[in-house]
C-alpha positions as CSV (number, residue, x, y, z in Angstrom):
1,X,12.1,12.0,-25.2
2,X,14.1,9.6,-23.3
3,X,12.9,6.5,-22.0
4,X,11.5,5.5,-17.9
5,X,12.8,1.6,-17.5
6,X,10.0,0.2,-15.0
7,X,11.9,-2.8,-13.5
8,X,9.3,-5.1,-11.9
9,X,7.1,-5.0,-14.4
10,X,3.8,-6.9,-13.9
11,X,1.2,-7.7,-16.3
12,X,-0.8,-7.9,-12.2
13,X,-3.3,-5.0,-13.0
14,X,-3.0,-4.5,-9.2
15,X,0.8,-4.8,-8.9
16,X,1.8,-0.6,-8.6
17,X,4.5,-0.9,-11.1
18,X,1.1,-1.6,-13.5
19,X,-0.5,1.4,-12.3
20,X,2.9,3.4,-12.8
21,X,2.9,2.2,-16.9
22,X,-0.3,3.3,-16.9
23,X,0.4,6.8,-15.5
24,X,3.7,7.0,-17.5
25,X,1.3,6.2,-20.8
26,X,-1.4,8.6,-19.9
27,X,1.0,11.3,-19.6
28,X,2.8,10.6,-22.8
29,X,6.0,9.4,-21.5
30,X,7.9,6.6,-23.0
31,X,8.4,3.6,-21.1
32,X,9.7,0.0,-20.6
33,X,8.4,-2.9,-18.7
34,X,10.9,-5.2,-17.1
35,X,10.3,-8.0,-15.5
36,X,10.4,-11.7,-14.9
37,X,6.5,-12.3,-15.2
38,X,6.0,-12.5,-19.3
39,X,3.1,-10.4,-20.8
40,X,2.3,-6.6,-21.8
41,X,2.0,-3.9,-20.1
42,X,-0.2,-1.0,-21.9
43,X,0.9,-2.4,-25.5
44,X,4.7,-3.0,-24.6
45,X,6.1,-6.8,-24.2
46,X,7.7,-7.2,-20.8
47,X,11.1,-7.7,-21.6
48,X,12.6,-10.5,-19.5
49,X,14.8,-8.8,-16.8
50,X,17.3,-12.4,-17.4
51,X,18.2,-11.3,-20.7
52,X,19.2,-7.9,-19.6
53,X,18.0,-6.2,-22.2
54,X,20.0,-3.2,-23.7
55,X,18.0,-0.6,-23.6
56,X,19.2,2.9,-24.7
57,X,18.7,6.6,-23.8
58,X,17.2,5.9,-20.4
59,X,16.7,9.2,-18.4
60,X,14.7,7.2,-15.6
61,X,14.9,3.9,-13.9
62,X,12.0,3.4,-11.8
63,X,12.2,0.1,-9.0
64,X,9.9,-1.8,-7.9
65,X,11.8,-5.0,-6.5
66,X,12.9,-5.3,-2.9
67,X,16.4,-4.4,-2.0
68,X,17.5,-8.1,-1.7
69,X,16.2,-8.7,-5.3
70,X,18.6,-6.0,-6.7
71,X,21.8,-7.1,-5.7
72,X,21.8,-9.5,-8.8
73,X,21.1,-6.8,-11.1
74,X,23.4,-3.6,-9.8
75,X,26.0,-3.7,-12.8
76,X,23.0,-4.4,-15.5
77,X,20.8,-1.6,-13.6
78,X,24.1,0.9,-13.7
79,X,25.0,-0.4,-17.2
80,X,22.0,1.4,-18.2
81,X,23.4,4.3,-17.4
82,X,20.3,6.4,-16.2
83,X,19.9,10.4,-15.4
84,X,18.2,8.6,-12.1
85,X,16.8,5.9,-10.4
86,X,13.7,6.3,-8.1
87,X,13.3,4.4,-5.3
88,X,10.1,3.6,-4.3
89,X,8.3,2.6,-0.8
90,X,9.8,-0.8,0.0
91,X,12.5,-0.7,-2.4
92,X,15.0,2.3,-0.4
93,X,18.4,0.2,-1.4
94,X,21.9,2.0,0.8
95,X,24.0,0.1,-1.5
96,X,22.8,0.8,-4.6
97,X,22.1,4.7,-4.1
98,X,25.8,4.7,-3.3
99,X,27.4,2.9,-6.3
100,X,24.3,4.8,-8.6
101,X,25.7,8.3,-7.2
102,X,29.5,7.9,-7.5
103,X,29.1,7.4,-10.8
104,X,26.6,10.5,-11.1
105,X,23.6,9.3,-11.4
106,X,20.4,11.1,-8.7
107,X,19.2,9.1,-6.7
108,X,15.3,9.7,-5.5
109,X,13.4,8.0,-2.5
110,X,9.5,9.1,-4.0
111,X,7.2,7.4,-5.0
112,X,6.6,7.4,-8.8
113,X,2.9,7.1,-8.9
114,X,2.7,10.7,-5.9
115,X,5.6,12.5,-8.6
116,X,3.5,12.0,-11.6
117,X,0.4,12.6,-10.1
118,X,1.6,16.1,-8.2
119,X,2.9,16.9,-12.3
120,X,7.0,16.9,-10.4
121,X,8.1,13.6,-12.2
């Protein structure tokens, strides 16, 4: 199964990108925390979003840092090379969707918590 990169991880129980490991663990999906904060989220070390961290086979790569926050990480977030990137509330990024979808990856504005919750993720 390949592999949901959560970029914004949190080890803030109430940050969402928290409650969207926790989904993504309870319905058996790999995933990866990334952040800035250290910690763990659901048993996995937040790897630090400074070192971009190679991380291979992603099929997702779900945001959760504002669109003014991303500009410093478009070639590491694209380097990825993802299936898709979600875009959720409050992180809808023009820019990015472009550049992600010229080099064929979907683009979704959803939310990832309604998606996995509604069983469409």
């Amino acid at each position: 199964m390949k592999k949901t990169v959560i970029i914004g991880s949190s080890p803030k129980p109430y940050k969402y990108a928290q409650k969207a490991a926790q989904m993504l663990s309870d319905k058996g999906y790999d995933f990866v925390p990334v952040g800035i904060q250290e910690g763990e989220v659901f048993g996995e070390k937040i790897l630090n979003l400074y070192d971009k961290p190679l991380i291979e086979n992603v099929d997702t790569i779900t945001l959760y840092i504002n669109p003014q926050r991303q500009k410093e990480w478009y070639n590491y977030l694209l380097g990825l090379k993802p299936e898709r990137i979600i875009f959720n509330p409050g992180t809808e990024n023009q820019e990015l969707k472009n550049m992600a979808e010229k080099q064929g990856i979907k683009c979704l504005e959803a939310c990832t918590l309604v998606m996995l919750s509604v069983g469409n993720y």
